[in-house]
Residue frames as qw, qx, qy, qz and C-alpha x, y, z in Angstrom:
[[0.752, -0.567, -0.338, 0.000, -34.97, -12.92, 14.45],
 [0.026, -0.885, 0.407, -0.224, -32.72, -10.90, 16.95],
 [0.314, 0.407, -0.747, 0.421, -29.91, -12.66, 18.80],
 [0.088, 0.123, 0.792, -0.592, -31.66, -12.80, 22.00],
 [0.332, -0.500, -0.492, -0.630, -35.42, -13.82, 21.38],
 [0.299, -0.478, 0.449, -0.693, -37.75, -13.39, 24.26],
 [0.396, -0.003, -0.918, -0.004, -38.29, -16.11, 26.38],
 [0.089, -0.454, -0.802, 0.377, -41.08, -17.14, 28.86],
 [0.116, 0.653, 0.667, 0.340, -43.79, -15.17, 29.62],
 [0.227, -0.840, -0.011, 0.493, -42.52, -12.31, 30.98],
 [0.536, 0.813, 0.003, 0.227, -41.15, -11.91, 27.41],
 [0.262, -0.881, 0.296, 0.260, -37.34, -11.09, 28.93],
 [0.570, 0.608, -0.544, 0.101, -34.35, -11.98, 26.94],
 [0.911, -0.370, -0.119, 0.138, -32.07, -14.50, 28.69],
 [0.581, -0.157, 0.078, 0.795, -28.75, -12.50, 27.94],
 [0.236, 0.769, 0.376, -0.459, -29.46, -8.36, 27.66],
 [0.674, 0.677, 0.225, 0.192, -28.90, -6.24, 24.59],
 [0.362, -0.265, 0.087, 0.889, -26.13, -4.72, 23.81],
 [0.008, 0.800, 0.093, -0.593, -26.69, -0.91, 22.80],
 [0.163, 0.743, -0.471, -0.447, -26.66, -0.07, 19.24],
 [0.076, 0.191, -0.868, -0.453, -27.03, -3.68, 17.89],
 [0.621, 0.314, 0.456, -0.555, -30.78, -4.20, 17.81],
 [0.773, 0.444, -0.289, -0.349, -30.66, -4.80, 14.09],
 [0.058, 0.258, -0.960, -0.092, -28.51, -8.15, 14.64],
 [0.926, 0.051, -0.144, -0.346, -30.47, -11.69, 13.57],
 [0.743, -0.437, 0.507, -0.004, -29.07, -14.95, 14.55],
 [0.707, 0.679, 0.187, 0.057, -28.39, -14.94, 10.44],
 [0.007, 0.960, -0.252, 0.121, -26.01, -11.81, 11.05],
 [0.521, -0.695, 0.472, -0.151, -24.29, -13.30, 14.16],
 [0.867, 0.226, 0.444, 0.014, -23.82, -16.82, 12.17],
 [0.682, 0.652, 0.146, 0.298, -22.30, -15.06, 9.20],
 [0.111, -0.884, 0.310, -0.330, -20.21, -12.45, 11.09],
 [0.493, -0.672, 0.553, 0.023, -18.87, -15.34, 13.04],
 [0.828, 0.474, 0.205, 0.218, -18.15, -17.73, 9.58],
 [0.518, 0.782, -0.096, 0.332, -15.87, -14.88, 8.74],
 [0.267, -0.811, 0.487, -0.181, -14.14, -14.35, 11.72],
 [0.883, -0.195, 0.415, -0.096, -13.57, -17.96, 11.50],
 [0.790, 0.562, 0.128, 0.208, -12.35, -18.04, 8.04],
 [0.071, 0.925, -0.134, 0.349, -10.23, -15.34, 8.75],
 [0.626, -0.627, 0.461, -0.049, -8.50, -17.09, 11.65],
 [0.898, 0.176, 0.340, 0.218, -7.64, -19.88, 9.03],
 [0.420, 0.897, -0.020, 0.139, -6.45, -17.34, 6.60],
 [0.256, -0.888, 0.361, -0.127, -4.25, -16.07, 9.53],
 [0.832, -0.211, 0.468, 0.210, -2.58, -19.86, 9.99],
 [0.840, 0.416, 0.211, 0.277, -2.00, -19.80, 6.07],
 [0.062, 0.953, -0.114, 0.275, -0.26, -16.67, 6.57],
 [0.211, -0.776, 0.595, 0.022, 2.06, -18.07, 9.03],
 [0.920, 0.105, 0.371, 0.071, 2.49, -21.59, 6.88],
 [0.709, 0.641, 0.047, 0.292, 3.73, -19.28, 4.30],
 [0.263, -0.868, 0.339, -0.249, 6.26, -17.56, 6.30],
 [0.777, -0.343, 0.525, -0.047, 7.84, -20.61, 7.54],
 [0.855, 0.244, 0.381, 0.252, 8.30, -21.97, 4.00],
 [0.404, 0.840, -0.109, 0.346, 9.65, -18.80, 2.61],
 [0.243, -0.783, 0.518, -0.243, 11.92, -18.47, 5.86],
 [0.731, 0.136, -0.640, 0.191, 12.98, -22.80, 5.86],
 [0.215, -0.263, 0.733, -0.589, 12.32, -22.46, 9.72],
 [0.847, -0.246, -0.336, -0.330, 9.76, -25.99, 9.48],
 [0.797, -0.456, -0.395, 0.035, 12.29, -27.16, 11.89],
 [0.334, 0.287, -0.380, 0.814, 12.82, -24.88, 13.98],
 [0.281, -0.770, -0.566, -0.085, 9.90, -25.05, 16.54],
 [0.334, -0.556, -0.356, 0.672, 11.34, -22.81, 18.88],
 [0.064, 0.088, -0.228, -0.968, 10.65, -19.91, 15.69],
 [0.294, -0.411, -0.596, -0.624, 6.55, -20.45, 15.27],
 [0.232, -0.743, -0.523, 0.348, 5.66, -19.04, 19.12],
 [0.042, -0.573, -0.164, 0.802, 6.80, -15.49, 17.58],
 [0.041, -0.296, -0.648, -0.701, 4.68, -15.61, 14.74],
 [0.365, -0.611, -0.702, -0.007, 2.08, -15.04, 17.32],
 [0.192, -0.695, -0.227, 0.655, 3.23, -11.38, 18.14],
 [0.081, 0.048, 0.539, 0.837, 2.98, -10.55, 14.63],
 [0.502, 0.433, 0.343, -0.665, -0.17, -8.95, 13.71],
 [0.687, 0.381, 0.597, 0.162, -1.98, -10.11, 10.38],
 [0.360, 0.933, -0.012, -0.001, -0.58, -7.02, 8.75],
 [0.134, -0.814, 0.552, 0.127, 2.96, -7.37, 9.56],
 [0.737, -0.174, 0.652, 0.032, 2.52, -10.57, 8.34],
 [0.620, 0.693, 0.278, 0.243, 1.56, -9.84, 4.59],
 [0.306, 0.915, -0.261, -0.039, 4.71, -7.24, 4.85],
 [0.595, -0.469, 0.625, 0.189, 6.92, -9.61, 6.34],
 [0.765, 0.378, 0.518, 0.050, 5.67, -12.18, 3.02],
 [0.361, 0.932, -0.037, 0.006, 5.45, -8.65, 0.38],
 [0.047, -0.889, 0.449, 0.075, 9.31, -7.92, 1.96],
 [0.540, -0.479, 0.651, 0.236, 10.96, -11.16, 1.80],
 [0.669, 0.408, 0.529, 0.326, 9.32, -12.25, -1.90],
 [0.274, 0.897, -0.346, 0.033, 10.95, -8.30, -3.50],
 [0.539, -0.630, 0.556, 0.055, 13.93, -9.99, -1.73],
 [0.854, -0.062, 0.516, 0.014, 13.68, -13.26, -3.16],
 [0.035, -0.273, 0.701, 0.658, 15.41, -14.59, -6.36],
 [0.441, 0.473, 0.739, -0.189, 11.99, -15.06, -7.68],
 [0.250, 0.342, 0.541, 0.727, 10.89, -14.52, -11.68],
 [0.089, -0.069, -0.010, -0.994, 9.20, -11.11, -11.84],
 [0.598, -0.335, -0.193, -0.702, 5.50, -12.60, -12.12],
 [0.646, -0.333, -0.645, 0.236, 5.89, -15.04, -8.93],
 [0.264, -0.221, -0.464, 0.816, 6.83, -11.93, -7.09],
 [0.313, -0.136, -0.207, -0.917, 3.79, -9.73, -8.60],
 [0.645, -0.298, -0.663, -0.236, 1.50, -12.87, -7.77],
 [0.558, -0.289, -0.642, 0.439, 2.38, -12.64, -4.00],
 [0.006, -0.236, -0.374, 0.897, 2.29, -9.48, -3.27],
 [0.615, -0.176, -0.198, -0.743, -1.72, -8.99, -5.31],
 [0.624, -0.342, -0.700, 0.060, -2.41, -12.20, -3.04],
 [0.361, -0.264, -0.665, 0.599, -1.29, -10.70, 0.00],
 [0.153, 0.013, -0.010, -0.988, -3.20, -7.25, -1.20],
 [0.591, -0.187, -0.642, -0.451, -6.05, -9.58, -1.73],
 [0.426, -0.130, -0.706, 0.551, -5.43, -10.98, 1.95],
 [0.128, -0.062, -0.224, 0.964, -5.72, -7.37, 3.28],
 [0.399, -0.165, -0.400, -0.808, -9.51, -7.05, 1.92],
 [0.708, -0.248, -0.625, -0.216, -10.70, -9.99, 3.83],
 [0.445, -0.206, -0.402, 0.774, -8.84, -8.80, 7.27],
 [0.141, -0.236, -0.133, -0.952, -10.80, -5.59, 6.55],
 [0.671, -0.295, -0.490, -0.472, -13.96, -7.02, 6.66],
 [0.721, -0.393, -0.538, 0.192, -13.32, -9.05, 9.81],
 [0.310, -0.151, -0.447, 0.825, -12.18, -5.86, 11.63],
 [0.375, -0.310, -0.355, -0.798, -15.39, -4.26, 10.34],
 [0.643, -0.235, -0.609, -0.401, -16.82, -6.84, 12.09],
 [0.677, -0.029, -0.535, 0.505, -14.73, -7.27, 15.22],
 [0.117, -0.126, -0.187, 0.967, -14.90, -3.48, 16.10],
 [0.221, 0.663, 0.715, -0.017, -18.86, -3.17, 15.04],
 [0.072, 0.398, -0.082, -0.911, -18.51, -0.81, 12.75],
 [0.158, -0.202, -0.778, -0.573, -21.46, -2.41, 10.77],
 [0.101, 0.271, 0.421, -0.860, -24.61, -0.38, 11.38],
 [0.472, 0.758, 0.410, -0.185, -28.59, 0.28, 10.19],
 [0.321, 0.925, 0.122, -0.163, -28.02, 1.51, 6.88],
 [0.071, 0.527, -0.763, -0.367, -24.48, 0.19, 5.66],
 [0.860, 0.208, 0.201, -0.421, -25.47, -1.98, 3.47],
 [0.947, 0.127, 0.203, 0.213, -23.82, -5.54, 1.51],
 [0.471, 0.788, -0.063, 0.391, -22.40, -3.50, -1.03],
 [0.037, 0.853, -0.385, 0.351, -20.33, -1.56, 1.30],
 [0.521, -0.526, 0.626, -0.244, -18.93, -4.65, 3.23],
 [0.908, -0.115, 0.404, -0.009, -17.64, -7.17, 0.81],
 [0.534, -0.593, 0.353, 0.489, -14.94, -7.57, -0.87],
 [0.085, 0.440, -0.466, -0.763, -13.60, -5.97, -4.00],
 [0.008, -0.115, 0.931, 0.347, -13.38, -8.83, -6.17],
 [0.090, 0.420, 0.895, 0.121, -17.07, -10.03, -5.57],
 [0.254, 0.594, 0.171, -0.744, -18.66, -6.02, -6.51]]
């Protein structure tokens, strides 16, 4: 079912199409916005960890510029301070294939964000490593 069915009997849409997404369903739009959602969480956990690896919990006046970070500079900020850290060799290998793991799922939601999903890309080519 598209996004906008038609309504009354003049069959118009109540909000028009956009160009170039006819193939959306209210399935799509539902699942496309799940992920952007998930993704937004992600982003929080991203600056939870940051905060604990940097001991700024109290320091409110440091968690309004986590918010000019971008979700990439966050996973290098993470990547750069756990090489740093005095951490055993497989705590620091674990963080950085998490945060590389991160980076897959941020993909996807800019896939999504920037509609670069189109007729004819199919599942396969829009989910993430791990679950091919």
């Amino acid at each position: 079912m598209p996004i906008n069915p038609p309504v009354g009997s003049s069959a118009e849409s109540p909000i028009p199409e956009f160009a170039g997404l006819e193939h959306m369903t209210q399935e799509h739009y539902a699942g496309f916005g799940l992920v952007v959602h998930l993704t937004s969480h992600l982003d929080a956990l991203l600056d939870q960890i940051i905060v604990a690896m940097t001991n700024t919990a109290n320091h409110p006046t440091f968690y309004p510029l986590l918010t000019f970070l971008s979700a990439k500079d966050k996973r290098d900020y993470i990547v750069a301070i756990a090489r740093e850290a005095a951490w055993p060799p497989y705590a620091i290998k674990g963080m950085v294939d998490l945060m590389g793991r991160t980076k897959s799922a941020f993909s996807l939601r800019n896939d999504i964000a920037h509609c670069v999903w189109r007729p004819g890309r199919g599942f396969a080519q829009n989910r993430l490593p791990a679950q091919k």
